[in-house]
N, CA, C and O of each residue as an XYZ file, in Angstrom:
552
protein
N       0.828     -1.200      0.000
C       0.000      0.000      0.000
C       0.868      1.257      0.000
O       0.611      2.226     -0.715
N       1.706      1.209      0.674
C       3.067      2.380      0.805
C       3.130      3.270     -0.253
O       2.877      4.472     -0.335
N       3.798      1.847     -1.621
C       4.367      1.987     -2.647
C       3.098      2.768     -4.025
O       3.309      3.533     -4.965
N       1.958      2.170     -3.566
C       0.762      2.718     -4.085
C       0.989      4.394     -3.777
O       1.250      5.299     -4.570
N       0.821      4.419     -2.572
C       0.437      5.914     -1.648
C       1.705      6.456     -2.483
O       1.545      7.542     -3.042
N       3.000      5.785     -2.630
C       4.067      6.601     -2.701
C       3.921      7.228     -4.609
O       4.737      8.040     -5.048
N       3.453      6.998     -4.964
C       3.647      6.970     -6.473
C       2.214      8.336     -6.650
O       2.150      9.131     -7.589
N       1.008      8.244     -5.224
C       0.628      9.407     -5.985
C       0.919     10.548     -4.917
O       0.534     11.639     -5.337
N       1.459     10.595     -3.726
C       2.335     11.429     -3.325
C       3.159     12.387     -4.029
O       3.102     13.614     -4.111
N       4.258     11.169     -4.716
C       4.661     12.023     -5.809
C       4.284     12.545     -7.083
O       5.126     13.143     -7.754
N       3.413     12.429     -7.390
C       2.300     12.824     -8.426
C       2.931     12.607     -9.547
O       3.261     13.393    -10.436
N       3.167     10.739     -9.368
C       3.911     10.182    -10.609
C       2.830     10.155    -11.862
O       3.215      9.727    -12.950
N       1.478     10.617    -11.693
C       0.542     10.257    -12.690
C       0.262     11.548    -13.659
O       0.141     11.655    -14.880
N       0.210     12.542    -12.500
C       0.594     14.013    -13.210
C       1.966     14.162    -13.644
O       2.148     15.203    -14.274
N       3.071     13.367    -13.481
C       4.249     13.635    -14.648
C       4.067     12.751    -15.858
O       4.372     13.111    -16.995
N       3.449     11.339    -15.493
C       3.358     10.790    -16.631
C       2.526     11.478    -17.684
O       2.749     11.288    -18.879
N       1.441     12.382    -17.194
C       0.568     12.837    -18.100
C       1.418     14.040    -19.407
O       1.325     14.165    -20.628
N       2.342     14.843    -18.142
C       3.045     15.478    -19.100
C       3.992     15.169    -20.038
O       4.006     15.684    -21.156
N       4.860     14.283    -19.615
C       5.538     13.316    -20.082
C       5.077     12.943    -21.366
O       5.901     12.746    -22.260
N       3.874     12.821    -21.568
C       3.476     12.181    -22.458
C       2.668     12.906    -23.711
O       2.449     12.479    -24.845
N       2.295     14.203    -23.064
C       2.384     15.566    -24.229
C       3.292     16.077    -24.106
O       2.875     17.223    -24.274
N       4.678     16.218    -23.866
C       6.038     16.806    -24.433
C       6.080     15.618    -24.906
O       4.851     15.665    -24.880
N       6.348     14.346    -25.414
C       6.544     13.251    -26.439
C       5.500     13.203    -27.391
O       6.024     13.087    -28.499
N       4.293     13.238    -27.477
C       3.443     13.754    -28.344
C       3.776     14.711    -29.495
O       3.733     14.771    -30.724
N       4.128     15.421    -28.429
C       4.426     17.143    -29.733
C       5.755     17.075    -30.074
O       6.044     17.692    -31.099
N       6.761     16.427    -29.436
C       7.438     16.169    -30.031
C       7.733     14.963    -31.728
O       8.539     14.974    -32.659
N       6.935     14.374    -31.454
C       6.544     13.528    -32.792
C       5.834     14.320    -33.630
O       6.314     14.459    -34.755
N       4.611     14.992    -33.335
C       4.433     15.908    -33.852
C       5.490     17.069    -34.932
O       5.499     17.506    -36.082
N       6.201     17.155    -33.798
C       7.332     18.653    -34.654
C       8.200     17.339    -36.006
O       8.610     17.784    -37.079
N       8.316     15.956    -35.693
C       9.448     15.457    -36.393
C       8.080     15.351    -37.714
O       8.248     15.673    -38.890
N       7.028     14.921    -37.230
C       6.226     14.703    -38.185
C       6.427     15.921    -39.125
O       6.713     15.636    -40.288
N       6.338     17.049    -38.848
C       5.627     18.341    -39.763
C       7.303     18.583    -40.211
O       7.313     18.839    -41.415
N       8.169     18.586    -39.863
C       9.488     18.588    -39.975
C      10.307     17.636    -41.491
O      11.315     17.955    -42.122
N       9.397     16.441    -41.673
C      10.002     15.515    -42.852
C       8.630     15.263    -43.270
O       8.246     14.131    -43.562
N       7.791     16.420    -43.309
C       6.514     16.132    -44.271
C       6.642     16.667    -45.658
O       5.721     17.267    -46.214
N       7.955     16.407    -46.277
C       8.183     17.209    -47.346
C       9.030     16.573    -48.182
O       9.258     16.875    -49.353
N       9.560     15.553    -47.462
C      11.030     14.414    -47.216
C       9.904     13.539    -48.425
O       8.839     13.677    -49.027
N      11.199     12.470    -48.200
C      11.005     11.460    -48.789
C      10.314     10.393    -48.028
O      10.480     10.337    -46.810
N       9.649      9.646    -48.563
C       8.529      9.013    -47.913
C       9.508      7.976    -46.787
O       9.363      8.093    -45.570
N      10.145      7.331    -47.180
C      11.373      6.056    -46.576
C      12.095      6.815    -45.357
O      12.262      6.371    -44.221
N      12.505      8.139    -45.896
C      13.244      9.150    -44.850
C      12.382      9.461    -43.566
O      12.603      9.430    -42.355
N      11.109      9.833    -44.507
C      10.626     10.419    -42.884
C       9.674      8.826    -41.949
O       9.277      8.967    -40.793
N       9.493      7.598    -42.653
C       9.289      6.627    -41.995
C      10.907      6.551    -41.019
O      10.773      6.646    -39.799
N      11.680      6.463    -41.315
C      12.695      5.974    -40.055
C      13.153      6.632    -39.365
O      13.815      6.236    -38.406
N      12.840      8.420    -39.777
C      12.874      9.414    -39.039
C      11.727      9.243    -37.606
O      11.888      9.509    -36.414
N      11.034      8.912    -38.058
C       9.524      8.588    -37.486
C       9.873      7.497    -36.455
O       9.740      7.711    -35.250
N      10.247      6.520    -36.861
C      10.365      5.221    -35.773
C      11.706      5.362    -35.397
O      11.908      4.621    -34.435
N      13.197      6.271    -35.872
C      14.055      6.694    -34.724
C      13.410      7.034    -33.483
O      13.599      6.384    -32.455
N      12.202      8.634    -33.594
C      11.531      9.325    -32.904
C      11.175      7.677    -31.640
O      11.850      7.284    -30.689
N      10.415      7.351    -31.981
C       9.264      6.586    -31.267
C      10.568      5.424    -30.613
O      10.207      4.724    -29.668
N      11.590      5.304    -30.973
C      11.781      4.367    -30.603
C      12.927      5.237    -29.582
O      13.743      4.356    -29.311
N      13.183      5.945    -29.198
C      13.795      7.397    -28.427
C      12.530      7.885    -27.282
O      12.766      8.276    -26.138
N      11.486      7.787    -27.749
C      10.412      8.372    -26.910
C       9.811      7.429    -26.113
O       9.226      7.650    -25.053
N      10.028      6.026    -26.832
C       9.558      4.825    -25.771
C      10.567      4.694    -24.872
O      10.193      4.572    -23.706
N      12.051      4.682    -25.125
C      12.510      3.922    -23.796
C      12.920      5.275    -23.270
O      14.018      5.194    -22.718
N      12.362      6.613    -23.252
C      12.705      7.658    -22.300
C      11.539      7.976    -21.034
O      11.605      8.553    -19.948
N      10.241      7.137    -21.946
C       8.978      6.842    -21.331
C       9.343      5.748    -20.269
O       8.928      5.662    -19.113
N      10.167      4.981    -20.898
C      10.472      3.619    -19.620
C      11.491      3.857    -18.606
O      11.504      3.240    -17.541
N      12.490      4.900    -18.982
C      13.239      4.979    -17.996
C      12.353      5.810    -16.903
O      12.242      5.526    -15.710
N      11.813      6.789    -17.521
C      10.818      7.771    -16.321
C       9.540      6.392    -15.083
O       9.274      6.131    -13.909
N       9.275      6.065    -16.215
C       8.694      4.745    -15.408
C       9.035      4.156    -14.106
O       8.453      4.065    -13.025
N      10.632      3.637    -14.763
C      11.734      2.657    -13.767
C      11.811      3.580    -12.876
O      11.199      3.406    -11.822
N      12.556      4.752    -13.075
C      12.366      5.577    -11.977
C      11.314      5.981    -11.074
O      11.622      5.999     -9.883
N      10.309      6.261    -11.344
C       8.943      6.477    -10.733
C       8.627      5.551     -9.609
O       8.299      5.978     -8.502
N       8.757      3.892     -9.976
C       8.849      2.735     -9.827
C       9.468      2.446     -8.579
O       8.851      2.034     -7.596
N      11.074      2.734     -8.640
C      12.103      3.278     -7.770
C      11.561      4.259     -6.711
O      11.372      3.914     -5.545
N      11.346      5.380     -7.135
C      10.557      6.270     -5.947
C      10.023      6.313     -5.190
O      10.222      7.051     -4.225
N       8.515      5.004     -5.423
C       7.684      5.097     -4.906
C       7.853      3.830     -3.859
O       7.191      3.632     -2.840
N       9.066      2.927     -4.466
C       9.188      1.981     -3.085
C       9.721      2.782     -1.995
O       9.077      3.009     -0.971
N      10.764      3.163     -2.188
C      11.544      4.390     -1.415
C      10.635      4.855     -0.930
O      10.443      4.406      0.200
N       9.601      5.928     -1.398
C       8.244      6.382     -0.433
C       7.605      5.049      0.349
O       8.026      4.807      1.480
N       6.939      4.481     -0.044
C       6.091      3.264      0.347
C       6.875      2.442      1.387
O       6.283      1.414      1.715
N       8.379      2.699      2.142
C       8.920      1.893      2.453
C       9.301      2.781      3.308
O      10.026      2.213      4.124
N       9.165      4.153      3.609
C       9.203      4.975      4.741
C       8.186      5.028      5.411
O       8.315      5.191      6.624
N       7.085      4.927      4.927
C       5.601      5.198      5.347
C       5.263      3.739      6.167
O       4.747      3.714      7.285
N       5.665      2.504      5.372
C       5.745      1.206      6.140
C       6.544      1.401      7.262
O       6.064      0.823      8.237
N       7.494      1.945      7.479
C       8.484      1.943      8.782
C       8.039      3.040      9.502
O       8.551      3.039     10.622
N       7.089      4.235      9.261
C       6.700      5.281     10.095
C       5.551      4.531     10.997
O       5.462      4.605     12.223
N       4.697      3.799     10.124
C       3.184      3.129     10.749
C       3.807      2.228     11.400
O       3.046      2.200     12.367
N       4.778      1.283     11.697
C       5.443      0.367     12.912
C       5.727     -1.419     11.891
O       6.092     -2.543     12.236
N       5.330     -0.814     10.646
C       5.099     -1.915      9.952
C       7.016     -2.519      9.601
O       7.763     -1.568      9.372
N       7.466     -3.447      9.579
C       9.346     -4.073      9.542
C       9.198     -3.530      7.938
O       8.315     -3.965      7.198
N       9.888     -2.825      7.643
C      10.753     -2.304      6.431
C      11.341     -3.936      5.776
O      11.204     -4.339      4.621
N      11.938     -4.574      6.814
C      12.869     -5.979      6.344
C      11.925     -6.796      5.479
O      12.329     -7.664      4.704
N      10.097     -6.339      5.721
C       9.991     -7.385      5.383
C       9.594     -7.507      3.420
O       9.459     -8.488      2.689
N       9.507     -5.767      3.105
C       9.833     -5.698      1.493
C      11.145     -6.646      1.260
O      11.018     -7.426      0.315
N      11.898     -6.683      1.689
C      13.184     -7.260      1.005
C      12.614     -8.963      0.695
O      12.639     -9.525     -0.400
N      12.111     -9.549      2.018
C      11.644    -10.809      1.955
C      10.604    -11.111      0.732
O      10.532    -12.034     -0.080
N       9.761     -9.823      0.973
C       8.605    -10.110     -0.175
C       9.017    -10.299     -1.957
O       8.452    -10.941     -2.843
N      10.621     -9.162     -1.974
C      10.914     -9.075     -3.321
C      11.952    -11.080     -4.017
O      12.117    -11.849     -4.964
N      12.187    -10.874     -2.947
C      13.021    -12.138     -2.950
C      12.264    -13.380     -3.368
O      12.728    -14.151     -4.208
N      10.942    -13.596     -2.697
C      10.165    -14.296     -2.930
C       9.674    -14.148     -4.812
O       9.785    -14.996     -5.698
N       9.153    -12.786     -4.877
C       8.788    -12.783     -6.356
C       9.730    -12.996     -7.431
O       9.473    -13.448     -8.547
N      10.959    -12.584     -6.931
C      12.299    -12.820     -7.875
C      11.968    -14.567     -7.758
O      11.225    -14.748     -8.723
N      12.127    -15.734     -7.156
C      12.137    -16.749     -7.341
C      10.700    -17.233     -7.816
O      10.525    -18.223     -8.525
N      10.184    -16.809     -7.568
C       8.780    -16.720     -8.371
C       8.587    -16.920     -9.938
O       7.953    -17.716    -10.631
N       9.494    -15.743    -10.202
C       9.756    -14.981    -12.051
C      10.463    -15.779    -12.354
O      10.346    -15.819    -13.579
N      11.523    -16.855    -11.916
C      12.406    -17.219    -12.614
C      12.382    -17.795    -13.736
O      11.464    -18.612    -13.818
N      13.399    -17.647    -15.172
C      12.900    -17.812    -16.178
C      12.103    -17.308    -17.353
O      11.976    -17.888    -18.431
N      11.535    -16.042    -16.965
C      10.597    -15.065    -17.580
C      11.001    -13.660    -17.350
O      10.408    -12.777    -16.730
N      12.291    -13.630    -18.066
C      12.674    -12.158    -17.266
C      12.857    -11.266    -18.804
O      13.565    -11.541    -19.772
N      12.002    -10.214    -18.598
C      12.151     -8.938    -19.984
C      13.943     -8.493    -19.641
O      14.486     -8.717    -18.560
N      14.553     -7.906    -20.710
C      15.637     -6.849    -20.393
C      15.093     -5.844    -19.212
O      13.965     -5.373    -19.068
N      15.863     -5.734    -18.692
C      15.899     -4.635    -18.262
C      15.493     -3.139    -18.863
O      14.385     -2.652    -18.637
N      16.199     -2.670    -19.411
C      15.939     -1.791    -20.641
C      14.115     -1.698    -21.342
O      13.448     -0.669    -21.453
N      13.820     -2.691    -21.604
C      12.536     -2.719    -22.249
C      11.433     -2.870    -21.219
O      10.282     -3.008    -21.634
N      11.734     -2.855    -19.582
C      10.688     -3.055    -18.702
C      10.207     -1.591    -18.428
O      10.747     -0.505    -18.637
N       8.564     -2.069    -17.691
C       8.099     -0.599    -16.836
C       8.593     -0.641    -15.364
O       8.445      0.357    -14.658
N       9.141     -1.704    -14.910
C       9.969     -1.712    -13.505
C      11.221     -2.096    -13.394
O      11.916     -2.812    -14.115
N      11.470     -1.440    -12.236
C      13.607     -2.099    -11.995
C      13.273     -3.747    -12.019
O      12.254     -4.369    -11.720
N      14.490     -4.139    -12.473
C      14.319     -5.875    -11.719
C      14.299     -6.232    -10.460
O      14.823     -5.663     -9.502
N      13.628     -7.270    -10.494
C      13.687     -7.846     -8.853
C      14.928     -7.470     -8.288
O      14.830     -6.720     -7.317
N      16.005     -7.774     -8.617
C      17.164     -7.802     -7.986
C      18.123     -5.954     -7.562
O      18.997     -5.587     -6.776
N      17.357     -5.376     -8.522
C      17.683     -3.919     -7.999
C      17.434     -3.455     -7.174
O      18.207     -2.784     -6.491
N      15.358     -3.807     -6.780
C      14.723     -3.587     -6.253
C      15.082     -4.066     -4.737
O      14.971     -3.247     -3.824
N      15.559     -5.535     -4.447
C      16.282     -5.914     -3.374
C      17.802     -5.226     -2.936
O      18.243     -5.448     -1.808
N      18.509     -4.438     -3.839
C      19.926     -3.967     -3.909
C      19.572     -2.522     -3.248
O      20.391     -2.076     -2.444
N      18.257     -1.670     -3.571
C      17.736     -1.093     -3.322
C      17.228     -0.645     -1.920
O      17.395      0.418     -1.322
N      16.525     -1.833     -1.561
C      15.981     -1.731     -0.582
C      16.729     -1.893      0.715
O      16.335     -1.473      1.803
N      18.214     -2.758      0.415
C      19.151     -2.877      1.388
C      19.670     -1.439      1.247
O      19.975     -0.681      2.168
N      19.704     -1.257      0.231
C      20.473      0.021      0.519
C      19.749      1.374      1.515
O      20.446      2.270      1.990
N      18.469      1.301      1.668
C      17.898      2.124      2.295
C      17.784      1.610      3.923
O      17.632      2.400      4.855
N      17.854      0.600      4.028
C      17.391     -0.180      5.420
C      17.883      1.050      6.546
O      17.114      1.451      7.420
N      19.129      1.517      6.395
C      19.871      2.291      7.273
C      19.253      3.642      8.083
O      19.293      4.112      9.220
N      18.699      3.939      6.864
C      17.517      5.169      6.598
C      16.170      5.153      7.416
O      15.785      6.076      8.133
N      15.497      3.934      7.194
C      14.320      3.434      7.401
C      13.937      2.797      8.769
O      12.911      2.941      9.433
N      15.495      1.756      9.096
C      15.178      1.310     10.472
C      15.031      2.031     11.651
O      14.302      1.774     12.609
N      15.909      3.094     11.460
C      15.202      4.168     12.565
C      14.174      4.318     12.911
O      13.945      4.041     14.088
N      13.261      4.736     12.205
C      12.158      5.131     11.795
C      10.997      4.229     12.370
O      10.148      4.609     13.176
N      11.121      2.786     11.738
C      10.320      2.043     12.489
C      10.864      1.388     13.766
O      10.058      0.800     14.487
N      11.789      1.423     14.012
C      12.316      1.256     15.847
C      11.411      2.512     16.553
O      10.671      2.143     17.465
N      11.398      4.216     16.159
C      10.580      4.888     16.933
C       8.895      4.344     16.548
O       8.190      4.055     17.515
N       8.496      4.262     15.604
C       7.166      3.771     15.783
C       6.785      2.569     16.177
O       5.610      2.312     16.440
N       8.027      1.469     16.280
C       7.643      0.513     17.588
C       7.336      1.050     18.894
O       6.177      0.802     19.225
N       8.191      1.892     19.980
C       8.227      2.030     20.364
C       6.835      3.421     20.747
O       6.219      3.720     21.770
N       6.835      3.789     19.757
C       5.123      4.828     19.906
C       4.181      4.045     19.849
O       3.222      4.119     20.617
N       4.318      3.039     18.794
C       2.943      1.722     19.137
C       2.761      0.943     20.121
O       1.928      0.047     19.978
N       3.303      1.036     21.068
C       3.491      0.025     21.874
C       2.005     -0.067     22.832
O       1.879     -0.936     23.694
C-alpha cells in the first residue's frame, strides 16, 4: 500500500501525463518537420523518434517505480510496519519470475534484484524510523 500511496504522493501520474504531451508534440514537430522528405526518410525518421520516446517513457517509469518503493517503504516503517519485510517479499517474487525475465531496458519496472539492492540500501535510513514507531505503538 506504501508503494501505491508513494507513487501518488509524488504525483507520478501528473508527470506521466506530461511526459506524455512533451513526447506527443514532439513527434508531432518530427512529423511536420520531414513532411516534405522522402517518404522512406521520414518513416525511419519517425520510428528513430518513437523508438527514443519509448525507452525515455520507460526509464521515467523505472524511476517512478524506484521512488515510490523508497516512499512506500518509509511510510511502512513510520506506521510500525518491519521495512525488512519488502526485502523478503521481493526475494520471494524474484524466485517466483524465474525464467521469464524482460531486459531490463525494455521493462516498466527495476528488476527484482535492484529492487532488493535497493531496498538494502535504504534499510539504514528506514530502520530508525520504524524502531521509533515501535516504540510509539506500543
Amino acid at each position: 500500500m506504501g508503494h501505491e500511496i508513494g507513487h501518488v504522493t509524488a504525483r507520478h501520474g501528473a508527470e506521466r501525463m506530461t511526459e506524455g504531451i512533451l513526447l506527443a508534440a514532439g513527434g508531432l514537430v518530427v512529423d511536420a518537420a520531414t513532411a516534405n522528405g522522402r517518404e522512406t526518410n521520414r518513416t525511419a525518421w519517425m520510428l528513430g523518434y518513437g523508438l527514443l520516446a519509448g525507452g525515455t517513457a520507460l526509464k521515467f517509469s523505472r524511476s517512478h517505480e524506484s521512488e515510490a518503493d523508497y516512499i512506500g517503504i518509509r511510510y511502512a516503517a513510520k506506521a510500525g510496519y518491519n521495512p525488512e519485510a519488502a526485502i523478503t517479499f521481493w526475494r520471494k517474487m524474484e524466485q517466483q519470475s524465474q525464467g521469464g525475465k524482460v531486459p531490463a531496458f525494455l521493462s516498466t519496472h527495476p528488476p527484482h534484484e535492484q529492487r532488493i539492492a535497493d531496498l538494502q540500501k535504504w534499510m539504514p535510513q528506514v530502520l530508525p524510523l520504524y524502531e521509533s514507531a515501535r516504540l510509539r505503538y506500543r
